[in-house]
PDB file of N, H, CA, C and O in Angstrom:
ATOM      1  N   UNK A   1     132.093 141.631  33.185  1.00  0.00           N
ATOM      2  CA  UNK A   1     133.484 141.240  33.238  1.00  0.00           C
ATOM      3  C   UNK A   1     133.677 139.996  34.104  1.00  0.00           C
ATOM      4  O   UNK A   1     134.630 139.223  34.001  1.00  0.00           O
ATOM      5  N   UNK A   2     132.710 139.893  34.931  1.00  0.00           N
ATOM      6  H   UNK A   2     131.936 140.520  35.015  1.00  0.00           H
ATOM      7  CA  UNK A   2     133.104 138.971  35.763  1.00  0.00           C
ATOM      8  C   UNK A   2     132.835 137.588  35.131  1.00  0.00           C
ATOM      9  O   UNK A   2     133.365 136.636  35.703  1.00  0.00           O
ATOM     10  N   UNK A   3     132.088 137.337  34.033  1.00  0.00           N
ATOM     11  H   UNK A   3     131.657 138.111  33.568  1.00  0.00           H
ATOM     12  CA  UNK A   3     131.864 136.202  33.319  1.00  0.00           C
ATOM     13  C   UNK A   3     133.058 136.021  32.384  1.00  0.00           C
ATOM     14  O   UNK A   3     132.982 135.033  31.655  1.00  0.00           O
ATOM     15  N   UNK A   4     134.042 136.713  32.276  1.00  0.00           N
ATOM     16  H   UNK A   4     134.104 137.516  32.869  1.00  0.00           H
ATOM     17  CA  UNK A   4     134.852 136.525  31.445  1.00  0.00           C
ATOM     18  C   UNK A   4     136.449 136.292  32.300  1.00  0.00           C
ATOM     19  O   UNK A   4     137.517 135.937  31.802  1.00  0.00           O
ATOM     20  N   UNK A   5     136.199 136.566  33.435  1.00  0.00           N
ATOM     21  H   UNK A   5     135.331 136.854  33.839  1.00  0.00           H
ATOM     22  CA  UNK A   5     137.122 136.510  34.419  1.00  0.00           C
ATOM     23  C   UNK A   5     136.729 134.724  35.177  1.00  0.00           C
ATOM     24  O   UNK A   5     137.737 134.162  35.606  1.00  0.00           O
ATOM     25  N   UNK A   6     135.987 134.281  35.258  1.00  0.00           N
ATOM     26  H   UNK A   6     135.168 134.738  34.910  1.00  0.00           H
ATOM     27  CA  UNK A   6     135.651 133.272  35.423  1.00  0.00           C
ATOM     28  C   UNK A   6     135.781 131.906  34.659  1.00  0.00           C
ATOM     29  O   UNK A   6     136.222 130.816  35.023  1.00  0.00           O
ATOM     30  N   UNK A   7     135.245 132.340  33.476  1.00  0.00           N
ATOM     31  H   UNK A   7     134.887 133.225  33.180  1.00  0.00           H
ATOM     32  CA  UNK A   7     135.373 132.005  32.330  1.00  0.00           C
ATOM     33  C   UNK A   7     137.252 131.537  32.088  1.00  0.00           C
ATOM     34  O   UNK A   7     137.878 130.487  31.947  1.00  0.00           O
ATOM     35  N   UNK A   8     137.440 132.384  32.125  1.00  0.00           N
ATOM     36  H   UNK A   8     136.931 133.237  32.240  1.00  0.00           H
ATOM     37  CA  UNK A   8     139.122 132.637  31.993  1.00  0.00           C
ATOM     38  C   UNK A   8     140.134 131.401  33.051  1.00  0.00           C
ATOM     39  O   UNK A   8     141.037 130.635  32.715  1.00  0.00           O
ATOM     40  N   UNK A   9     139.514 131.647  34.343  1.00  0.00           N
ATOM     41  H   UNK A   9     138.780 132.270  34.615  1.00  0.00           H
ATOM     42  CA  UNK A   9     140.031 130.927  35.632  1.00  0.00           C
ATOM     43  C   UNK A   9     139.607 129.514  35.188  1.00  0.00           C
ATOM     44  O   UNK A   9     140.504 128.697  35.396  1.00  0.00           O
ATOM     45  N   UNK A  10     138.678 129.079  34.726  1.00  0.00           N
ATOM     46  H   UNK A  10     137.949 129.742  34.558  1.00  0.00           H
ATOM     47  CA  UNK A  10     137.910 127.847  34.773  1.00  0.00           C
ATOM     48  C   UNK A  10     139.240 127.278  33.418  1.00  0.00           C
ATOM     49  O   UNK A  10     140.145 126.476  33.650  1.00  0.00           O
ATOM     50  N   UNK A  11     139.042 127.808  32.382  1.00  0.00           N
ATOM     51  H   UNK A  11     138.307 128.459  32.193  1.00  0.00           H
ATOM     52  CA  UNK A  11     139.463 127.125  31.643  1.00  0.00           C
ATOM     53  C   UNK A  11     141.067 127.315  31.131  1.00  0.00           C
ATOM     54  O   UNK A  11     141.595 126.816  30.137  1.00  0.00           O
ATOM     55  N   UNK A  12     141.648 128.190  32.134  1.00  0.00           N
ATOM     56  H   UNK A  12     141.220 128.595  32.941  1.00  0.00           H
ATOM     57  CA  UNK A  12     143.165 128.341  31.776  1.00  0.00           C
ATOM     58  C   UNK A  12     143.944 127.771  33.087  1.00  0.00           C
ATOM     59  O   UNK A  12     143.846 128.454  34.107  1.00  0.00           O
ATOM     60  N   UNK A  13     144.874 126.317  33.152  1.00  0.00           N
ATOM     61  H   UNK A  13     144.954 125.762  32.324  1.00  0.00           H
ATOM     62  CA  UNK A  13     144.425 126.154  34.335  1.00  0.00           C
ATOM     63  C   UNK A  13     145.927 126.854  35.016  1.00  0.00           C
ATOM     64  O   UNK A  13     146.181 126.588  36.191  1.00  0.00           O
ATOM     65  N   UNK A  14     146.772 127.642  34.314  1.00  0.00           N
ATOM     66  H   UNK A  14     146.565 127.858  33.359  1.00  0.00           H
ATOM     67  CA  UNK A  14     148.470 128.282  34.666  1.00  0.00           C
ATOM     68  C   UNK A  14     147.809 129.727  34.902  1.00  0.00           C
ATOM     69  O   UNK A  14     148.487 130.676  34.508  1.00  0.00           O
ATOM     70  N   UNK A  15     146.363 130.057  35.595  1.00  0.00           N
ATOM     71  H   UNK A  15     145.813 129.286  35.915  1.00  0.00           H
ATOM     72  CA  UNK A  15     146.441 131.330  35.993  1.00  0.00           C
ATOM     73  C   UNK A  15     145.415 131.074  37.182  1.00  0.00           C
ATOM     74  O   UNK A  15     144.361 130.441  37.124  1.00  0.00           O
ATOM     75  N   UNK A  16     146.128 131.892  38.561  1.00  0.00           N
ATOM     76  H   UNK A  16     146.984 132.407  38.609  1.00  0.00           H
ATOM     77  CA  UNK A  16     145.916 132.148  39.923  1.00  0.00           C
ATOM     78  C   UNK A  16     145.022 132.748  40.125  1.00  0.00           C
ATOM     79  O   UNK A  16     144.120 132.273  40.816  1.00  0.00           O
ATOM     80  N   UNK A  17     144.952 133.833  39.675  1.00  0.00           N
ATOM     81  H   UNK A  17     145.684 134.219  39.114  1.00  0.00           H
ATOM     82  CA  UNK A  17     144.093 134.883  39.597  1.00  0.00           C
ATOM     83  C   UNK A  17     144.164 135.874  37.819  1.00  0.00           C
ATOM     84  O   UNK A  17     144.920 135.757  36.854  1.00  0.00           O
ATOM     85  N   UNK A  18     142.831 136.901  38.137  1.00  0.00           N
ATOM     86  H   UNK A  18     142.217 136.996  38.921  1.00  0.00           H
ATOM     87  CA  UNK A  18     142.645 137.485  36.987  1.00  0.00           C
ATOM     88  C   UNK A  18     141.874 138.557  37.141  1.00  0.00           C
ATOM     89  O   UNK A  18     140.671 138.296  37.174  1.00  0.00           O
ATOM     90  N   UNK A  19     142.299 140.184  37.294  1.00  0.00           N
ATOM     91  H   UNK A  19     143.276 140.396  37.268  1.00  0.00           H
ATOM     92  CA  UNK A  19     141.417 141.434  37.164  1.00  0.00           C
ATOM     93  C   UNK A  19     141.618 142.090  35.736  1.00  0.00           C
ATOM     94  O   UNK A  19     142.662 142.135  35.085  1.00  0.00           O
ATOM     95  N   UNK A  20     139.907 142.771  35.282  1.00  0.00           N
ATOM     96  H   UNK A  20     139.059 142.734  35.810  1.00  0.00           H
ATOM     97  CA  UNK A  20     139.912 142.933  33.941  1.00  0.00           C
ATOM     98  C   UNK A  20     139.629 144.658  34.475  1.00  0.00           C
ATOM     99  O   UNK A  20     139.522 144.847  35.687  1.00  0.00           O
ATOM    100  N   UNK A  21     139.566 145.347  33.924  1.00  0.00           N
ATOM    101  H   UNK A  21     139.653 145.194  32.940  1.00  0.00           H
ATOM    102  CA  UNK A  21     139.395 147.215  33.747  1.00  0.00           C
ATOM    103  C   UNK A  21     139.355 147.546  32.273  1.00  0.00           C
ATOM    104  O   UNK A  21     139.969 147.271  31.242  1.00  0.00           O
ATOM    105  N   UNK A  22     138.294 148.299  32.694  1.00  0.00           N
ATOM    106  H   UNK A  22     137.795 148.523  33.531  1.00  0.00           H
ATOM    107  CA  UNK A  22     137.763 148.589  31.152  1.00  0.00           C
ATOM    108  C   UNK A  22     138.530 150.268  31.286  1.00  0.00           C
ATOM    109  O   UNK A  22     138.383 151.202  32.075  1.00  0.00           O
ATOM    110  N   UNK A  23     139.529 149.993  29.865  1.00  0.00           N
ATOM    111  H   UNK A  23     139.648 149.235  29.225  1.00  0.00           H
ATOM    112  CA  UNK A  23     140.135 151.438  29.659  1.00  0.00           C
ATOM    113  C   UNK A  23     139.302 152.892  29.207  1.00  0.00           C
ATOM    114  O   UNK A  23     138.071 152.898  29.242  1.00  0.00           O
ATOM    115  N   UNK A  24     139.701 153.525  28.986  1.00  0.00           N
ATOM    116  H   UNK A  24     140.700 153.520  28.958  1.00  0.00           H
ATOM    117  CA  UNK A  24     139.059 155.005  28.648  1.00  0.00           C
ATOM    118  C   UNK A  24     138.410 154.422  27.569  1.00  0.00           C
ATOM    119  O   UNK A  24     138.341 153.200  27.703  1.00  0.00           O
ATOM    120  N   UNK A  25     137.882 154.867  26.496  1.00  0.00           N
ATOM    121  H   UNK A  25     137.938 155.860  26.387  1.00  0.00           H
ATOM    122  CA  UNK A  25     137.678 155.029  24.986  1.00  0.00           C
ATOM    123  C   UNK A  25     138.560 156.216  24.370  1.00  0.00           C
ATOM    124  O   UNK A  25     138.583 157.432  24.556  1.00  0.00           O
ATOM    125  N   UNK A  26     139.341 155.245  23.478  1.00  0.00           N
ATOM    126  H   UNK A  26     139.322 154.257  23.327  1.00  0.00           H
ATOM    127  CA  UNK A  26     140.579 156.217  22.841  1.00  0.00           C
ATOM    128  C   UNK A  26     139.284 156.890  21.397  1.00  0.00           C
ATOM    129  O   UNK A  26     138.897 158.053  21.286  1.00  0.00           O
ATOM    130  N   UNK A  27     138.824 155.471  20.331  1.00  0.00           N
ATOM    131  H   UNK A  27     139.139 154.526  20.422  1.00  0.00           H
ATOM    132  CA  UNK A  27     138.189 156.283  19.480  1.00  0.00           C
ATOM    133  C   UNK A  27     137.152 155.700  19.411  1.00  0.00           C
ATOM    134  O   UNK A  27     137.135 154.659  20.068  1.00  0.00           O
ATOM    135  N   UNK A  28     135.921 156.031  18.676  1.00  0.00           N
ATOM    136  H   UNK A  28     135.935 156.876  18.142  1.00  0.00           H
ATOM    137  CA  UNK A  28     134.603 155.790  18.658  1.00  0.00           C
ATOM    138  C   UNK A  28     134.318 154.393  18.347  1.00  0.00           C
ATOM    139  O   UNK A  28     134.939 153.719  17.525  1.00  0.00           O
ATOM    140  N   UNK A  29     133.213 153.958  19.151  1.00  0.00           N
ATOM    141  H   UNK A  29     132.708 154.505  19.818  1.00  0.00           H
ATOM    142  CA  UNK A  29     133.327 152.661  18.508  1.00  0.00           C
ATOM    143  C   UNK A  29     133.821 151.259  19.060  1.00  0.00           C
ATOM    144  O   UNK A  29     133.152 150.242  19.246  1.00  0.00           O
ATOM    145  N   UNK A  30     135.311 151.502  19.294  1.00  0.00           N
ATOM    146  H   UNK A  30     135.855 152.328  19.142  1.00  0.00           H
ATOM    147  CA  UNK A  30     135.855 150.564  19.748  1.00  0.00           C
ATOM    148  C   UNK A  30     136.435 150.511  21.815  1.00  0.00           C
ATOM    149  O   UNK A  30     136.849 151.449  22.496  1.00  0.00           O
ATOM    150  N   UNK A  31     136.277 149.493  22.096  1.00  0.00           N
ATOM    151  H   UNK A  31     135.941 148.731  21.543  1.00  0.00           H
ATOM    152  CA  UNK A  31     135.917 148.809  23.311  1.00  0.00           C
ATOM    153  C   UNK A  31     137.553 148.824  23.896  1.00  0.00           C
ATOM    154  O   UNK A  31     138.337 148.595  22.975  1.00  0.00           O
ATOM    155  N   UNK A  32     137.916 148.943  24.614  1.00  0.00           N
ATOM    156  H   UNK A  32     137.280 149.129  25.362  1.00  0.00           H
ATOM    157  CA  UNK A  32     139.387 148.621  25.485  1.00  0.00           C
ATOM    158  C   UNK A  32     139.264 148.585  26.848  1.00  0.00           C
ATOM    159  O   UNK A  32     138.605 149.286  27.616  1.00  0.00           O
ATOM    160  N   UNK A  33     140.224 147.378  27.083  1.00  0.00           N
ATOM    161  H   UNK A  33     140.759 146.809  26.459  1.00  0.00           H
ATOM    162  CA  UNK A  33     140.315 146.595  28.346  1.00  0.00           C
ATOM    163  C   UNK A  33     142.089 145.940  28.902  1.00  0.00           C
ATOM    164  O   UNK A  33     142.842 145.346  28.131  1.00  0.00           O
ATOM    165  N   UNK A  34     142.301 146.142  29.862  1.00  0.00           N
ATOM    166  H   UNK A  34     141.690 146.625  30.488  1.00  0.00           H
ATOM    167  CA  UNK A  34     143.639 145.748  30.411  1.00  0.00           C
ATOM    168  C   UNK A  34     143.615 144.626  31.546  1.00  0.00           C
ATOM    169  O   UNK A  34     143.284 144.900  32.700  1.00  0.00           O
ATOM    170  N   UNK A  35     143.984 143.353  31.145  1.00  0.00           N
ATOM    171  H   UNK A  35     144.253 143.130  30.208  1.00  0.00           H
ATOM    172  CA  UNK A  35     143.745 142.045  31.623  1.00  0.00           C
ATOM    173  C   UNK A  35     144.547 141.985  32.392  1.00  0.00           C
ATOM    174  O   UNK A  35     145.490 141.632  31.684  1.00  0.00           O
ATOM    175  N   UNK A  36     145.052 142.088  33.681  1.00  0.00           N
ATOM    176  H   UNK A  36     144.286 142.375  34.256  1.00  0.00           H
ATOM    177  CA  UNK A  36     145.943 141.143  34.875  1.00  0.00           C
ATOM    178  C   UNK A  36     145.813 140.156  35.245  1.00  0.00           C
ATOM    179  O   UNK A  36     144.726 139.689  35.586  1.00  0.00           O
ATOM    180  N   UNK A  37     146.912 139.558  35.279  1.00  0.00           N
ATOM    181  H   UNK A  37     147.795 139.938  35.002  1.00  0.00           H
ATOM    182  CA  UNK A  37     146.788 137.987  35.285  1.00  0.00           C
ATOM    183  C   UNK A  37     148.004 137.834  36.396  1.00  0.00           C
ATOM    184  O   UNK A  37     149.068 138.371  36.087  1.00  0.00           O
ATOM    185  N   UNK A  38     147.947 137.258  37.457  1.00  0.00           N
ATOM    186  H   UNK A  38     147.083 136.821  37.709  1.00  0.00           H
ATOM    187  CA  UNK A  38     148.962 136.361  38.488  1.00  0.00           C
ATOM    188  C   UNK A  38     149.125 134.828  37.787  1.00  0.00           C
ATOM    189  O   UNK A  38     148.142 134.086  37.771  1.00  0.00           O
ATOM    190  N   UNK A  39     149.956 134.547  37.413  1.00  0.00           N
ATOM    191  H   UNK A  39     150.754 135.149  37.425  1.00  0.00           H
ATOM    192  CA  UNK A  39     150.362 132.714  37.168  1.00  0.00           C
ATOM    193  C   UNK A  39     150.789 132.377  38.290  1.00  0.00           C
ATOM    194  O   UNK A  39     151.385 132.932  39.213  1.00  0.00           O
ATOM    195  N   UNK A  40     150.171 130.814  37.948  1.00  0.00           N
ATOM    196  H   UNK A  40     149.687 130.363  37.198  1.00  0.00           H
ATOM    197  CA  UNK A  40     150.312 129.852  39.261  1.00  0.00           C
ATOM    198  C   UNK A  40     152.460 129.992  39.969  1.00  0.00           C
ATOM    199  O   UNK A  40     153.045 129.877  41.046  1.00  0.00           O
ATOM    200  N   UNK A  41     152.701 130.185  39.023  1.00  0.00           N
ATOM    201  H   UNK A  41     152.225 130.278  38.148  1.00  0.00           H
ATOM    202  CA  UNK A  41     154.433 130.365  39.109  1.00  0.00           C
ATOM    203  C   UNK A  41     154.517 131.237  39.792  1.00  0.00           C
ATOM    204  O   UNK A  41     155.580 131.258  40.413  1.00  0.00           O
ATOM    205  N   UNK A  42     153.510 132.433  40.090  1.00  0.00           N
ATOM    206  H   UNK A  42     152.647 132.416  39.586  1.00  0.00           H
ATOM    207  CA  UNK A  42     154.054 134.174  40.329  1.00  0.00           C
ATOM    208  C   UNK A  42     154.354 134.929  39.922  1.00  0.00           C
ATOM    209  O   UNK A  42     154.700 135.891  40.608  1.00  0.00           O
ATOM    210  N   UNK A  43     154.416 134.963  38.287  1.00  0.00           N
ATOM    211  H   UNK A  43     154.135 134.182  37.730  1.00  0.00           H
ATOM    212  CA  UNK A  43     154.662 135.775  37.605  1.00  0.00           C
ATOM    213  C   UNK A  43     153.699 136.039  37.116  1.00  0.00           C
ATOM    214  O   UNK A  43     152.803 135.217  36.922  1.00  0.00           O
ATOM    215  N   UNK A  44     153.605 138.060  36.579  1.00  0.00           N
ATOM    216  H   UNK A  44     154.332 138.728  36.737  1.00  0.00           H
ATOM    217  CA  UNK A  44     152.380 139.006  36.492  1.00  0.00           C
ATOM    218  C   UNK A  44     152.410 139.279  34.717  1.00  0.00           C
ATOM    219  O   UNK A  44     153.144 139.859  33.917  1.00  0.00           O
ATOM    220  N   UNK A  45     151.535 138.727  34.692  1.00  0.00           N
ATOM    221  H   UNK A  45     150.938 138.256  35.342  1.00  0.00           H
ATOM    222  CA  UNK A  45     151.660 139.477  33.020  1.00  0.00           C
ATOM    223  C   UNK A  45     149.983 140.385  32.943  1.00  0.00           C
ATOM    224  O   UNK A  45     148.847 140.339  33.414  1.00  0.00           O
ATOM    225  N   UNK A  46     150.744 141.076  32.107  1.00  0.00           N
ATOM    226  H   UNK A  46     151.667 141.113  31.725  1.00  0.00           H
ATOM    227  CA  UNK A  46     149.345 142.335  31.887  1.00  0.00           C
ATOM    228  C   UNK A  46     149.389 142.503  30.459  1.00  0.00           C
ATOM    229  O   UNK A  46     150.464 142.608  29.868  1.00  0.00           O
ATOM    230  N   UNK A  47     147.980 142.541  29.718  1.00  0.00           N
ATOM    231  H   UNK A  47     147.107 142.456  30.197  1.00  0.00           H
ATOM    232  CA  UNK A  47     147.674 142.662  28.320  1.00  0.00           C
ATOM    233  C   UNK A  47     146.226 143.607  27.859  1.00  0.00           C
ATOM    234  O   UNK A  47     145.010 143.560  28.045  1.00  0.00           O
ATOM    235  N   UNK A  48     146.927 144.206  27.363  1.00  0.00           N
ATOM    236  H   UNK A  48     147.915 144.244  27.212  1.00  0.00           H
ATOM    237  CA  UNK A  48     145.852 145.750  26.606  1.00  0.00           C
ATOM    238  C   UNK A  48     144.766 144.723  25.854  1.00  0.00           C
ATOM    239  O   UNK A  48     145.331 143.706  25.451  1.00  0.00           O
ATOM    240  N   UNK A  49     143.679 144.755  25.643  1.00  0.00           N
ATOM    241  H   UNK A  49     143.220 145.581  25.971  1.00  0.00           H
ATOM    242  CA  UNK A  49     143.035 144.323  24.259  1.00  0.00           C
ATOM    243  C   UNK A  49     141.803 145.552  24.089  1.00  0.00           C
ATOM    244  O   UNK A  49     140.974 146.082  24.829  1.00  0.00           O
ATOM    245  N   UNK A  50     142.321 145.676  22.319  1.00  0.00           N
ATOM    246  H   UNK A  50     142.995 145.246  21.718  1.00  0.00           H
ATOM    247  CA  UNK A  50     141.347 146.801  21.776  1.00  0.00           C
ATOM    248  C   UNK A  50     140.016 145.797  20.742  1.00  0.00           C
ATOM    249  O   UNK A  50     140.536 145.066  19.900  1.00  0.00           O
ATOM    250  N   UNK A  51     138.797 145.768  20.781  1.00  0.00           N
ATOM    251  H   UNK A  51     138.374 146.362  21.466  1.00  0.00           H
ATOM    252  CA  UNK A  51     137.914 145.502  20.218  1.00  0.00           C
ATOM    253  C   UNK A  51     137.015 146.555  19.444  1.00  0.00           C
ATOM    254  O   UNK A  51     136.147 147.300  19.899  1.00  0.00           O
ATOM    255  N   UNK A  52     137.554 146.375  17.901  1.00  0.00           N
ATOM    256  H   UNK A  52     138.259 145.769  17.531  1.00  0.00           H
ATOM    257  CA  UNK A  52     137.181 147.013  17.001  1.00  0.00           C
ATOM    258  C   UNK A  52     136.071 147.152  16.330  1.00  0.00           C
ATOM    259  O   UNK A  52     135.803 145.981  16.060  1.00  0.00           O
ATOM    260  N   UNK A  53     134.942 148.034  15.715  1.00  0.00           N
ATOM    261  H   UNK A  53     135.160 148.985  15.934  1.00  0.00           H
ATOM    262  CA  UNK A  53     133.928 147.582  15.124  1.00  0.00           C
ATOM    263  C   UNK A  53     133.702 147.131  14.205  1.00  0.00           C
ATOM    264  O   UNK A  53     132.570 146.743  13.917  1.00  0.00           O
ATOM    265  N   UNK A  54     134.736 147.033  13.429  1.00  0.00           N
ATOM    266  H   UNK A  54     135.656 147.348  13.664  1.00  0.00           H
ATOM    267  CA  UNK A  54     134.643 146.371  12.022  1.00  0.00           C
ATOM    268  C   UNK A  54     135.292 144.865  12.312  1.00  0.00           C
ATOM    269  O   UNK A  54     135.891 144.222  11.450  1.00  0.00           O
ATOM    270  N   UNK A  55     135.014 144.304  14.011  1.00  0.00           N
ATOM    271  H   UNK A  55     134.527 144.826  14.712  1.00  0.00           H
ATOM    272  CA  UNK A  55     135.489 143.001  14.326  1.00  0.00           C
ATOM    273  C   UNK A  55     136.732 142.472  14.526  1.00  0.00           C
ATOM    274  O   UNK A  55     136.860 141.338  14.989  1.00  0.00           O
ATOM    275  N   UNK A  56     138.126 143.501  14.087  1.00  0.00           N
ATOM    276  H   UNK A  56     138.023 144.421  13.711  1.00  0.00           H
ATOM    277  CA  UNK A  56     139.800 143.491  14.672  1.00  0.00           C
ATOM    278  C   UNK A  56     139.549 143.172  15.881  1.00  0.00           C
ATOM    279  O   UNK A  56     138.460 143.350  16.426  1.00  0.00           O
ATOM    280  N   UNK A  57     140.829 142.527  16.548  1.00  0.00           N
ATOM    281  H   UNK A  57     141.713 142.382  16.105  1.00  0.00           H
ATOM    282  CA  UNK A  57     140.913 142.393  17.964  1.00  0.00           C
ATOM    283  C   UNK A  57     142.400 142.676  17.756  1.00  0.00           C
ATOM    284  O   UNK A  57     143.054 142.102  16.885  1.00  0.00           O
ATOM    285  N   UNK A  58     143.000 143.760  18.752  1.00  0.00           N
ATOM    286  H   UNK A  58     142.468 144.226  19.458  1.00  0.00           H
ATOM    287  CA  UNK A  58     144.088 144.068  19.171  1.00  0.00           C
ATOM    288  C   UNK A  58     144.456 143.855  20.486  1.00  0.00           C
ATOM    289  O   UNK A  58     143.891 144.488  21.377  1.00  0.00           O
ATOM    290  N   UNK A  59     145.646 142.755  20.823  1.00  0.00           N
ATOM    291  H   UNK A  59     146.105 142.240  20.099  1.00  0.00           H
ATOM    292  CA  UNK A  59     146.286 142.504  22.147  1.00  0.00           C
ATOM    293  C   UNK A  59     147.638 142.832  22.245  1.00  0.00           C
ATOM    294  O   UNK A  59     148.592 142.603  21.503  1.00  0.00           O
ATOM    295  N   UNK A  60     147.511 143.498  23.466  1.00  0.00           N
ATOM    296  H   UNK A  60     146.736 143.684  24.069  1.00  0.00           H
ATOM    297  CA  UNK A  60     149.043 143.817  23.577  1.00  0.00           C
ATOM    298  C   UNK A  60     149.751 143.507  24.696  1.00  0.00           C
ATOM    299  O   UNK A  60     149.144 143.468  25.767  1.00  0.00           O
ATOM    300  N   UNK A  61     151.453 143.175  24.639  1.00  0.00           N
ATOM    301  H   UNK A  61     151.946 143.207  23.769  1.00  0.00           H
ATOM    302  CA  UNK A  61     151.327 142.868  25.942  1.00  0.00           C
ATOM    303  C   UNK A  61     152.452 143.700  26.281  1.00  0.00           C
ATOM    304  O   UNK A  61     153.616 143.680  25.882  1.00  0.00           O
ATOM    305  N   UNK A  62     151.516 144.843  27.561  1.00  0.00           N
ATOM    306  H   UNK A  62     150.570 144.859  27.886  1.00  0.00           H
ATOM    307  CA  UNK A  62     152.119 145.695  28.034  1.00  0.00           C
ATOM    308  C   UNK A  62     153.598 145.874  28.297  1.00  0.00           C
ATOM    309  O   UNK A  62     154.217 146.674  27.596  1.00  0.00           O
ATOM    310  N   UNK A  63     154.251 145.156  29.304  1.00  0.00           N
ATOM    311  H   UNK A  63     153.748 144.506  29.874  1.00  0.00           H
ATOM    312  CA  UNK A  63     155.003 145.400  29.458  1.00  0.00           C
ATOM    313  C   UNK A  63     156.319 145.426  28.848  1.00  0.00           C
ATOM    314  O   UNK A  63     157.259 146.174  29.120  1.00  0.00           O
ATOM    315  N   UNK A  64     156.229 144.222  27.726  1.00  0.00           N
ATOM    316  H   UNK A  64     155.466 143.615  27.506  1.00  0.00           H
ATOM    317  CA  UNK A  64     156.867 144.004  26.306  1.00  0.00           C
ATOM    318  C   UNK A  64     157.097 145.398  25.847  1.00  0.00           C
ATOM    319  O   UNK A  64     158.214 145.880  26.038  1.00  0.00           O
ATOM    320  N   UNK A  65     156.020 146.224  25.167  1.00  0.00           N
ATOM    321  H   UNK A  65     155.112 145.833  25.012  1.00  0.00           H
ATOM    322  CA  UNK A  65     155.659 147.115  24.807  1.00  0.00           C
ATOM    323  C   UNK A  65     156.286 148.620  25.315  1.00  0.00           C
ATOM    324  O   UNK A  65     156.199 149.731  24.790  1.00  0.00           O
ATOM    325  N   UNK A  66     157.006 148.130  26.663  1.00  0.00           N
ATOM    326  H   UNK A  66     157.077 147.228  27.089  1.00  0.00           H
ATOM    327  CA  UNK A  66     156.898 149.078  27.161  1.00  0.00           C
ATOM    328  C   UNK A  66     156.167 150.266  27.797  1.00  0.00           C
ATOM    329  O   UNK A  66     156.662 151.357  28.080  1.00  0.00           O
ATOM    330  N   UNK A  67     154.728 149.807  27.997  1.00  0.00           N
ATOM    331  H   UNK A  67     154.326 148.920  27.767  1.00  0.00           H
ATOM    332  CA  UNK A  67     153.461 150.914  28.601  1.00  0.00           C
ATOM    333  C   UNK A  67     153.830 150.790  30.354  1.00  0.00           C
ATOM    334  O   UNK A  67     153.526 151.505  31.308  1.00  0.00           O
ATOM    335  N   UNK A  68     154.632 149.516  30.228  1.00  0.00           N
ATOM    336  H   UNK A  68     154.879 148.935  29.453  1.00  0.00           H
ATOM    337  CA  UNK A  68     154.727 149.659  31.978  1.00  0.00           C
ATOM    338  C   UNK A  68     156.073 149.065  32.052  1.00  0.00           C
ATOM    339  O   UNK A  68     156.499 148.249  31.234  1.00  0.00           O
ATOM    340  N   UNK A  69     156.985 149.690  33.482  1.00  0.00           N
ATOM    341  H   UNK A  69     156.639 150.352  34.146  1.00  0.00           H
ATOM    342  CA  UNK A  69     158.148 149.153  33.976  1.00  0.00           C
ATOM    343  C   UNK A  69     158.680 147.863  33.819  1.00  0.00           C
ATOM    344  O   UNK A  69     157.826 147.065  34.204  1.00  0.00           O
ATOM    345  N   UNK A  70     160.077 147.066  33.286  1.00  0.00           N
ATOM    346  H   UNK A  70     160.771 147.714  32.973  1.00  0.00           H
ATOM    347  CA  UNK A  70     160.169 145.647  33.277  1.00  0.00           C
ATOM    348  C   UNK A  70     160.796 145.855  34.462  1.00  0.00           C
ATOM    349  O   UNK A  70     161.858 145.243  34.350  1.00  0.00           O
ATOM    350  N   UNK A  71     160.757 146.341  35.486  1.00  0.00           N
ATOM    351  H   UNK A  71     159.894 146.838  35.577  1.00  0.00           H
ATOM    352  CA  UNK A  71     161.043 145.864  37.122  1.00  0.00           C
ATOM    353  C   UNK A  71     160.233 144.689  37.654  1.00  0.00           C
ATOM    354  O   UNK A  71     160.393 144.304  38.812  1.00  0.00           O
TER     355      UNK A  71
END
């Protein structure tokens, strides 16, 4: 993760920081991860991504979504 967190910092240059967590496994197969991101502004955005085996990529963005508080 940390190559992708790096990766991320290097080449996005409106983000401060960046912690990745690898979620449970909902179903077989496929990979899930929840991206935090601080912007240089201060504002927190957080995004689900599911990696599928038949190669889908699903992103979501949490709080939109409603998985977490818009406080």
């Amino acid at each position: 993760m940390a190559t992708l967190v790096n990766t991320l910092l290097k080449y996005e240059p409106r983000l401060e920081a960046v912690n990745i967590e690898m979620l449970p496994q909902t179903q077989p197969g496929h990979l899930e991860y929840a991206l935090d991101a601080q912007l240089r502004g201060g504002e927190r955005v957080i995004f689900g991504t599911t990696l599928a085996p038949e190669g889908k990529v699903l992103v979501r963005h949490l709080k939109r979504q409603n998985y977490l508080p818009t406080s």
